[in-house]
C-alpha positions as a printed Julia matrix, in Angstrom:
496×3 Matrix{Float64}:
 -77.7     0.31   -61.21
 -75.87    0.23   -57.9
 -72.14   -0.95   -57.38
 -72.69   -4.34   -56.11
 -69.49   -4.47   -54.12
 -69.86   -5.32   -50.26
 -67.54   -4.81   -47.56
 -66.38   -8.69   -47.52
 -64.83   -8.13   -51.04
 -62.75   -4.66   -49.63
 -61.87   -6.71   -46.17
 -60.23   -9.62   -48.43
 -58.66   -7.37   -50.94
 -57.29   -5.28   -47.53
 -55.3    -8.44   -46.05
 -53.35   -8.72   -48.96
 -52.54   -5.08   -49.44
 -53.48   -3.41   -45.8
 -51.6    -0.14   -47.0
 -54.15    0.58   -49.71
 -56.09    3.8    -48.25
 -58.24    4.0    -50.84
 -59.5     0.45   -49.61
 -59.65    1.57   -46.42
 -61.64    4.6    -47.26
 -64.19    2.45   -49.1
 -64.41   -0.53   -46.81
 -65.62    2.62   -44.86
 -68.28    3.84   -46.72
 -69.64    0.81   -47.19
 -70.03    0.21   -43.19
 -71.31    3.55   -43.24
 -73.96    3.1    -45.66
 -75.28    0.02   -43.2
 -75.12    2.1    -40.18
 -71.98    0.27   -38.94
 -70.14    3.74   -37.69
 -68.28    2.19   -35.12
 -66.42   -0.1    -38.0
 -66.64    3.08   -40.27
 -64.82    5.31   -38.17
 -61.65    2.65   -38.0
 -61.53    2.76   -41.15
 -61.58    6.33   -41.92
 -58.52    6.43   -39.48
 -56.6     4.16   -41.44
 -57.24    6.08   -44.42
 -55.59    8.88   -43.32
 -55.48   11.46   -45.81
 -57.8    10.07   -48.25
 -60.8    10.68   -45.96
 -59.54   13.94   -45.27
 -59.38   14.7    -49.13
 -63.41   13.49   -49.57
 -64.96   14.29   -46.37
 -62.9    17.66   -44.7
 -65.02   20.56   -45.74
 -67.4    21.39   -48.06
 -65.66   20.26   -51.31
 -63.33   18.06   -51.97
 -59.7    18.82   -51.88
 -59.03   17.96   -55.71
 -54.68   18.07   -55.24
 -55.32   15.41   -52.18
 -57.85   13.62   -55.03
 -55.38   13.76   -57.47
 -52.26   12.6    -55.58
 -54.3    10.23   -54.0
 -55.44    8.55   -57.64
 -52.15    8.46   -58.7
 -50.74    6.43   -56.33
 -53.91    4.15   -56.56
 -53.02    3.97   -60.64
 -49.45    3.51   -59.49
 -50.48    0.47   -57.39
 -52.86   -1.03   -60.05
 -50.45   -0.72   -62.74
 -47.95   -2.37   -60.68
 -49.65   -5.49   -59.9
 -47.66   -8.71   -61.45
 -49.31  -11.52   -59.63
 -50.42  -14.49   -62.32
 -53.33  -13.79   -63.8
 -54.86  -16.94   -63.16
 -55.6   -15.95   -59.71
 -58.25  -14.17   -58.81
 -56.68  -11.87   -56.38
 -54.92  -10.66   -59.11
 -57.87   -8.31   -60.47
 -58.32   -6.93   -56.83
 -56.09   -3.71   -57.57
 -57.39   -2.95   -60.45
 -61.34   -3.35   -59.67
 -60.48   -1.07   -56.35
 -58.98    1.3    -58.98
 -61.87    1.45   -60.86
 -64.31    1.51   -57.79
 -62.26    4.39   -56.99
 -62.78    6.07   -60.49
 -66.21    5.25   -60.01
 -66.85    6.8    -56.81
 -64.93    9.76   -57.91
 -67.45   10.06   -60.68
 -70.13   10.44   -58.58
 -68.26   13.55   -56.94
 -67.95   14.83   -60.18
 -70.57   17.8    -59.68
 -68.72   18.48   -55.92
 -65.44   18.42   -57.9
 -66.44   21.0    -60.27
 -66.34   23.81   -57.53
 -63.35   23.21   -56.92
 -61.55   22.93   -60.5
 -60.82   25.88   -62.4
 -62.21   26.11   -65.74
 -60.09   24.86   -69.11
 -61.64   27.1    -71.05
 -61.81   24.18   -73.44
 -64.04   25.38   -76.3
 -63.64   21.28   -78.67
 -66.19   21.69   -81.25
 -66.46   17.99   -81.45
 -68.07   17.5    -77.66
 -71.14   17.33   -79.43
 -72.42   19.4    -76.38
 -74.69   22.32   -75.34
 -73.92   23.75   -72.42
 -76.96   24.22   -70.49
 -77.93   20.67   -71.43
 -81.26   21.4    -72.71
 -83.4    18.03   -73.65
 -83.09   19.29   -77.26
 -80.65   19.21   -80.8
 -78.01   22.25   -80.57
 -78.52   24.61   -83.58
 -76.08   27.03   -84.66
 -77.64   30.68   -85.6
 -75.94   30.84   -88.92
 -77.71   27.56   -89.61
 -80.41   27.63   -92.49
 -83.29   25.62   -93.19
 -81.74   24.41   -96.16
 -78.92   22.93   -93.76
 -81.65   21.44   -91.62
 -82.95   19.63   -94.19
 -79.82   18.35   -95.07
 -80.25   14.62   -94.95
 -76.11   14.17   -94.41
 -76.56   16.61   -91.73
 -74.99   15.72   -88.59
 -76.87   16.63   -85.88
 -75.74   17.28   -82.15
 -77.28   15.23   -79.06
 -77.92   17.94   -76.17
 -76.0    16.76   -72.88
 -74.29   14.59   -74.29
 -70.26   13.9    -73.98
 -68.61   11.17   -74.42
 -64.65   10.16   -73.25
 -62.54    7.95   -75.7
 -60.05    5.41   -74.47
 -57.98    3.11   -76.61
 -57.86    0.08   -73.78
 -60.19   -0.47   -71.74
 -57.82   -3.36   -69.81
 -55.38   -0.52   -68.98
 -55.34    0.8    -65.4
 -53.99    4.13   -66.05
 -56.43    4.39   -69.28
 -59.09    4.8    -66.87
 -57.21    6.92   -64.9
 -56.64    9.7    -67.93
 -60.18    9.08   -69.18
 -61.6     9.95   -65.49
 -59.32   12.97   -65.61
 -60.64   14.34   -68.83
 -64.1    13.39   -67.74
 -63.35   15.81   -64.62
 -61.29   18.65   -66.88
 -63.78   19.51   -69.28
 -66.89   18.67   -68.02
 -67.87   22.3    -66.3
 -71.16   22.63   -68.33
 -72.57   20.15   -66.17
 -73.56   17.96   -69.4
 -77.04   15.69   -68.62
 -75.1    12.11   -69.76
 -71.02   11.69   -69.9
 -70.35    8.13   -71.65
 -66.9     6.54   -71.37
 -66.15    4.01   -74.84
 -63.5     2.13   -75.29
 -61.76    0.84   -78.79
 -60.0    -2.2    -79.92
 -56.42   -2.96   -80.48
 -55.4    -4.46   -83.21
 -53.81   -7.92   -83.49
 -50.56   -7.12   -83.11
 -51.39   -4.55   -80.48
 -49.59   -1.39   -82.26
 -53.02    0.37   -83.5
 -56.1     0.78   -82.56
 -59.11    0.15   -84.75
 -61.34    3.03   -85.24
 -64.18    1.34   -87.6
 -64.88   -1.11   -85.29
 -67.48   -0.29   -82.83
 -66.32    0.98   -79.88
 -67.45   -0.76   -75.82
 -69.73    1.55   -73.81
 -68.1     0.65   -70.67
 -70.84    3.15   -68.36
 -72.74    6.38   -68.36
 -72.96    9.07   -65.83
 -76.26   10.69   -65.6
 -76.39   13.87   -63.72
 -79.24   15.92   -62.2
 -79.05   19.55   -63.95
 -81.04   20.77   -61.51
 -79.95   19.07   -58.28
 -76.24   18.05   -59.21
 -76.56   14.01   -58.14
 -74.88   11.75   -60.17
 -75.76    7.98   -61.3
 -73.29    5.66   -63.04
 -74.56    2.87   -65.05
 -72.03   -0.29   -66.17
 -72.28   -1.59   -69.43
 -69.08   -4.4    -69.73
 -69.36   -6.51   -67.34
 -65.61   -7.0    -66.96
 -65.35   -3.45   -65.16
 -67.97   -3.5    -61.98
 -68.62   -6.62   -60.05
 -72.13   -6.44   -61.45
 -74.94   -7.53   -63.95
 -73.96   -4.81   -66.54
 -77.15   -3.2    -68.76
 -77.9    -2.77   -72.28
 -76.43    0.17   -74.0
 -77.97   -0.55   -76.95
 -80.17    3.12   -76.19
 -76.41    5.31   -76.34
 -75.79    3.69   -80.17
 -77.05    6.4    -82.3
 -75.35    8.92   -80.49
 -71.9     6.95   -80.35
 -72.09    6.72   -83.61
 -73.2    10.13   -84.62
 -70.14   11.02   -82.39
 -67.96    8.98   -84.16
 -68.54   10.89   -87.87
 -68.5    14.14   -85.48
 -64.87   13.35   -85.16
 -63.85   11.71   -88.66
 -65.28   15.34   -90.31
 -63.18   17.27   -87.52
 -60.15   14.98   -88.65
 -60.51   15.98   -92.07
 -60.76   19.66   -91.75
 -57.94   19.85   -89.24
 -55.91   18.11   -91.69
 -56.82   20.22   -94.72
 -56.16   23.52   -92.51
 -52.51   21.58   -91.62
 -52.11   20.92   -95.13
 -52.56   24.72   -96.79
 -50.9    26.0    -94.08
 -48.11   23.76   -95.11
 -48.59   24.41   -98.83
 -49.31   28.24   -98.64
 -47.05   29.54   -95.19
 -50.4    30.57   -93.32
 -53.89   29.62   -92.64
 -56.58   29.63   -94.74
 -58.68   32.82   -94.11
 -61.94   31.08   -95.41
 -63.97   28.12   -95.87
 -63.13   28.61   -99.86
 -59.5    28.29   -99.41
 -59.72   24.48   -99.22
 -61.59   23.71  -102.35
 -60.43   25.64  -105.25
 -60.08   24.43  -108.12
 -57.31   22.4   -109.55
 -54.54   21.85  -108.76
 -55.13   24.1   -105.72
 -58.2    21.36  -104.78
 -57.31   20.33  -100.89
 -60.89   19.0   -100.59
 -63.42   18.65  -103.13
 -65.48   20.8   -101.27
 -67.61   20.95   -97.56
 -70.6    20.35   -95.91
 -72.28   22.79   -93.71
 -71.46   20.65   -90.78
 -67.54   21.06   -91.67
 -67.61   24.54   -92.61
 -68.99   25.2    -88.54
 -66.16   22.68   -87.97
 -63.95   24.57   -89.78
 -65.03   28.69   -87.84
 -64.31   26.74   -84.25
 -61.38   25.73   -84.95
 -59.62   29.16   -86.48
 -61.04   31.28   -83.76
 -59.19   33.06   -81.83
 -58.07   31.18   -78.65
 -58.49   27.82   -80.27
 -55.66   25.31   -80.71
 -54.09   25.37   -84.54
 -54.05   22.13   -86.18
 -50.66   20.55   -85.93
 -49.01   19.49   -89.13
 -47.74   16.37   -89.69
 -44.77   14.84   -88.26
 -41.71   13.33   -90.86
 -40.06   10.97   -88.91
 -38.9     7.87   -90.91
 -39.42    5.63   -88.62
 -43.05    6.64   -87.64
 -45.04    4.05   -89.65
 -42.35    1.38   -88.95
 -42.54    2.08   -85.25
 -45.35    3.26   -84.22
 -45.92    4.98   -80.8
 -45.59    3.04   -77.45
 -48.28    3.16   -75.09
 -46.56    5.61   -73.21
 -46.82    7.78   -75.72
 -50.2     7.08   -77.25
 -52.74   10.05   -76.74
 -54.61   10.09   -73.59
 -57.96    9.16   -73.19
 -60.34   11.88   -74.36
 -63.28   13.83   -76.45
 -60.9    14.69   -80.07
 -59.04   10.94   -80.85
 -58.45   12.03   -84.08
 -56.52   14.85   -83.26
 -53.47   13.77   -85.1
 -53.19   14.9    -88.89
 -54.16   12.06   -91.32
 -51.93   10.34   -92.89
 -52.08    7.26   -95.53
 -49.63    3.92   -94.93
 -49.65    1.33   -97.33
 -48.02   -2.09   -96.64
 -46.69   -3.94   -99.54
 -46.49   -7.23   -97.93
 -50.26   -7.06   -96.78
 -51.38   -5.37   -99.72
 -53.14   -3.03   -97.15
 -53.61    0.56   -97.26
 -54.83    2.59   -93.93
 -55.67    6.03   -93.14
 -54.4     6.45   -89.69
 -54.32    9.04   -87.36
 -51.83    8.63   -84.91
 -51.59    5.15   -83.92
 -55.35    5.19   -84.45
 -56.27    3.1    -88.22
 -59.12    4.88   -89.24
 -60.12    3.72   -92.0
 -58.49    0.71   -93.98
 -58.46   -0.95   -97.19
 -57.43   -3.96  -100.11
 -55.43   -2.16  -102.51
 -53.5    -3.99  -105.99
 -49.57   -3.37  -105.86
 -46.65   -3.91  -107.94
 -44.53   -6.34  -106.16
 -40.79   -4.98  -106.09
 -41.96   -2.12  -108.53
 -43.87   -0.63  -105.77
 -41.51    1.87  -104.34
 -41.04    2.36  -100.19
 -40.37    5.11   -98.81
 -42.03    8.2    -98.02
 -44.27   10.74  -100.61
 -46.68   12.98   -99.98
 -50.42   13.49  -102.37
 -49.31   16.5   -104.76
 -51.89   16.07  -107.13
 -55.62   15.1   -107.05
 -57.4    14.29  -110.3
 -60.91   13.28  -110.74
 -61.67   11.46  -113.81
 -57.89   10.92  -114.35
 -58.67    9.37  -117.77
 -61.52   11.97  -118.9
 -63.96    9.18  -117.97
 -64.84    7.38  -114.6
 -64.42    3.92  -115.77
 -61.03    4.37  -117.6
 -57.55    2.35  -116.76
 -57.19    4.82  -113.59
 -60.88    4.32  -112.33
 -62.97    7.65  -110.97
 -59.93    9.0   -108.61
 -56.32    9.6   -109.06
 -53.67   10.56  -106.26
 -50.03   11.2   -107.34
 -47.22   10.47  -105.61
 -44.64   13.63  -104.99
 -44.86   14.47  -108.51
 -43.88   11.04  -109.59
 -45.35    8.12  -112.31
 -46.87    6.67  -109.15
 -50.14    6.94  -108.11
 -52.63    5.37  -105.67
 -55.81    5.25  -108.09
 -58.8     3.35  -108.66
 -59.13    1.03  -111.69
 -61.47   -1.11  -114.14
 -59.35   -4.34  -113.08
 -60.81   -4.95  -109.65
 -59.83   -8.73  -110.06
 -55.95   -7.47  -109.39
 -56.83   -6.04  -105.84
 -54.5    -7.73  -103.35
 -51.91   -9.06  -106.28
 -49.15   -7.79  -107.2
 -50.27   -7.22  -110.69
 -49.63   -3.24  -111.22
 -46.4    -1.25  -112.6
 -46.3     0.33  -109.28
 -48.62    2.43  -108.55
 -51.34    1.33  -106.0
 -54.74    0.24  -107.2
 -57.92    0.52  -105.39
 -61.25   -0.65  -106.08
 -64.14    2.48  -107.12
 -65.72    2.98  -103.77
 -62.56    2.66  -102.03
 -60.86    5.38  -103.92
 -63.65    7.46  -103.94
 -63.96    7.95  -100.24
 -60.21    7.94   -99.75
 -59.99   10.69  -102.48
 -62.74   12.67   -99.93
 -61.1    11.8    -96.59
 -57.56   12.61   -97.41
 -56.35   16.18   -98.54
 -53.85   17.39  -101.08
 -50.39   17.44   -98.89
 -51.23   13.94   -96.73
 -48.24   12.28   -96.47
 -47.67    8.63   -97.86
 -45.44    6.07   -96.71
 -44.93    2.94   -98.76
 -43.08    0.01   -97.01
 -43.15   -3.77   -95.86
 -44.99   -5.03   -92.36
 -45.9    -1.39   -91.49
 -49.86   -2.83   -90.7
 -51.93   -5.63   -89.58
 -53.08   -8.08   -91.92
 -56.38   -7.84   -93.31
 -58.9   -10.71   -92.72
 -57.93  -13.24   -95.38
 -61.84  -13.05   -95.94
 -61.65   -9.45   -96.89
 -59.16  -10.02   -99.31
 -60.79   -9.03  -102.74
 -63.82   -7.16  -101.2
 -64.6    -3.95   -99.27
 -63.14   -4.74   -95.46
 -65.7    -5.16   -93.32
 -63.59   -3.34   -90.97
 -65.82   -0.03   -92.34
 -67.81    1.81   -90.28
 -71.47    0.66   -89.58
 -72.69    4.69   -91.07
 -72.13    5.59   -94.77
 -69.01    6.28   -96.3
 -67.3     9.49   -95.71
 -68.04   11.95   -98.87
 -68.1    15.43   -99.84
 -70.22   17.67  -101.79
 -68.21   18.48  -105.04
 -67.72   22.38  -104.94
 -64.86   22.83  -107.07
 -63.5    21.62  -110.32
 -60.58   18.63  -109.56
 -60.95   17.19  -113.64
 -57.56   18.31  -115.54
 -58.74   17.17  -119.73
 -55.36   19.11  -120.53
 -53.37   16.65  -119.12
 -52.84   12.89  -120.58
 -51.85   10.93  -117.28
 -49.44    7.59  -117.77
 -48.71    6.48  -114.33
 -47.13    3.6   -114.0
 -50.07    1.33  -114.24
């Protein structure tokens, strides 16, 4: 699909802002394209250094790019005019014709930029973008035959943003998109998530907006962008619905990277050094991080302790985290790892809400049963996992059992699933089976655990006694048990 702007939308955005080059550098191609070089040539005059940065030489001149797109991000961020006018969007649609354009160039632009060297396992990428599944040579046929396999998409790669309304979103996602892309992938998809209500978090379960694709030539290096939200590109955006399997697939790509980076934080944390193999995170208890790994995960789990690869970062103990959590300013940039940040569980006693975030990202979130005031707040950390905390899967504890810092509180499953969201417990935090159970999977020994009042958004009131529907649309997260986690020496009496 072609960007339907024409130059009568760049001349009436350029009499209200007649210093914007990038206009004028547009406005100019667009004359150009209709054989208008007379009216082109003004306008590559006015746009000074801009045209200079796209058009002297061979290449692009990626600093002149660069300085050039942040002033354009500067001016679209900038823009306070009512939003009831339609002028108002005229910044930030240039903006993101710029991006656009830029986009294009991406192929050009790659000459010019030296490599990262960025080796992300989760870019669910091969590098000579073959039309066909990547396949690692220490994979067996027994793993191919895995039906929880997950399996790659060649040429594939695909750019995360948490706001799609935000100017300088698209400017970090564009810049990623540039950084990494040196492989020259077939398709590069930009997606976009959704804030919460309150605007603090962003909600990973729900499915994220393709907002376009970039389809590049291997072979010849041309690039064409396709528009899929029709409140980016002044255009009749197309269906998408083609890029779902592999969004998704993308999606558990990252929640199983999440979870090994996390277990790796957590024994280094526990032990004082990283684990030297896959084994080291499921031994039995009480040394069970995670019950165990797929073969997907264990790859996961080689990339990221080789040598040159960033460590997992452990997890940060500020107090006021949860309470406050980070600004937009500080939220992580658009790009291919969202999950980067160690997972950690928040529970909210006046919601009677429990979340597995990741950053100020909520991946996963739940209905749990409290105490009331007997509920402690404060902040703990998982020292113990249990399966079968009762020597049975349907005793008072349920399947699962978590303690809390070596305390009589516990976040556990349990065979009263009527006191989800009440305040009907001694304490300790009650979840119903399949909650727990996936929870117990997702989260390793070590995650911390804050406990306090108006830390998350409310659930649906709809949701209240049920499963949230704000799960993903794929299967619950799980793990192959490959250790022992039951502990029949041990007669548990949490608070319950």
């Amino acid at each position: 699909m072609e960007w339907k702007d024409d130059p009568e939308f760049f001349k009436d955005y350029l009499k209200q802002r007649p210093k914007d080059k990038f206009a004028w550098y547009l406005l100019g191609k667009e004359y150009l394209a209709k054989g208008e070089e007379g009216k082109a040539a003004y306008c590559f005059t006015q746009a000074g250094e801009i045209y200079l940065a796209f058009e002297n030489g061979d290449t692009p001149n990626y600093e002149r790019i660069k300085h050039a797109l942040e002033d354009a991000q500067s001016a679209a961020a900038s823009e306070q005019t009512d939003s009831t006018d339609h002028r108002s969007k005229w910044p930030r649609r240039v903006f993101i014709s710029v991006l656009l354009f830029l986009l294009l160039l991406l192929p050009s632009l790659q000459r010019v930029i030296e490599s990262s060297g960025s080796k992300s396992i989760d870019r669910m990428t091969n590098a000579e973008g073959k039309n066909k599944p990547v396949e690692d040579q220490a994979t067996t046929d027994q793993d191919k035959d895995d039906p929880n396999k997950l399996q790659d998409f060649a040429g594939y790669g695909i750019t995360y943003m948490k706001d799609k309304e935000s100017a300088s979103d698209y400017g970090e996602a564009l810049n990623e998109m540039i950084r990494t892309r040196g492989d020259r992938l077939e398709n590069n998809l930009l997606v976009a998530g959704y804030k919460s209500a309150d605007g603090k978090w962003n909600i990973w379960p729900s499915k994220p907006s393709l907002l376009l694709s970039v389809k590049t030539n291997t072979k010849g290096g041309q690039s064409n962008i396709s528009y899929y939200d029709a409140s980016n590109c002044n255009c009749e955006p197309e269906d998408g619905q083609a890029f779902a399997g592999q969004i998704d697939m993308w999606k558990q790509k990252q929640e199983a990277e999440a979870v090994v980076r996390s277990a790796i934080a957590a024994y280094k944390e526990r032990n004082g050094k990283l684990p030297s193999q896959v084994g080291d995170l499921y031994q039995p208890y009480p040394n069970n991080i995670l019950s165990g790994l797929t073969p997907d995960m264990k790859q996961i789990f080689e990339g990221i302790l080789a040598p040159g690869n960033n460590q997992p970062e452990q997890s940060q103990t500020s107090d006021d985290k949860a309470s406050n959590p980070p600004s937009k300013k500080k939220q992580g940039a658009p790009g291919h790892n969202p999950l980067s940040k160690p997972l950690e569980i928040i529970v909210d006693r006046k919601n009677h809400h429990l979340a597995v975030v990741s950053g100020d990202i909520i991946v996963r979130s739940y209905p749990v049963g409290l105490g009331g005031n007997r509920t402690p707040e404060g902040k703990f950390e998982i020292s113990e996992k249990v399966r079968n905390p009762n020597g049975k899967s349907n005793g008072d504890f349920g399947s699962r059992g978590m303690t809390l810092s070596d305390t009589l509180y516990a976040i556990h499953g349990t065979n009263e699933p009527d006191s989800i969201s009440k305040d009907e417990s001694l304490g300790c935090v009650r979840m119903n089976k399949d909650d727990v159970e996936e929870l117990f999977a997702m989260v390793p020994l070590g995650t911390k655990v804050t406990i306090g009042t108006g830390l998350l958004p409310p659930l649906p009131s709809n949701q209240a006694k049920s499963s949230p529907k704000l799960e993903p649309d794929h299967p619950r997260f799980g793990l192959p048990s490959q250790t022992e986690e039951r502990n029949p020496k041990k007669v548990y009496r949490w608070l319950f």
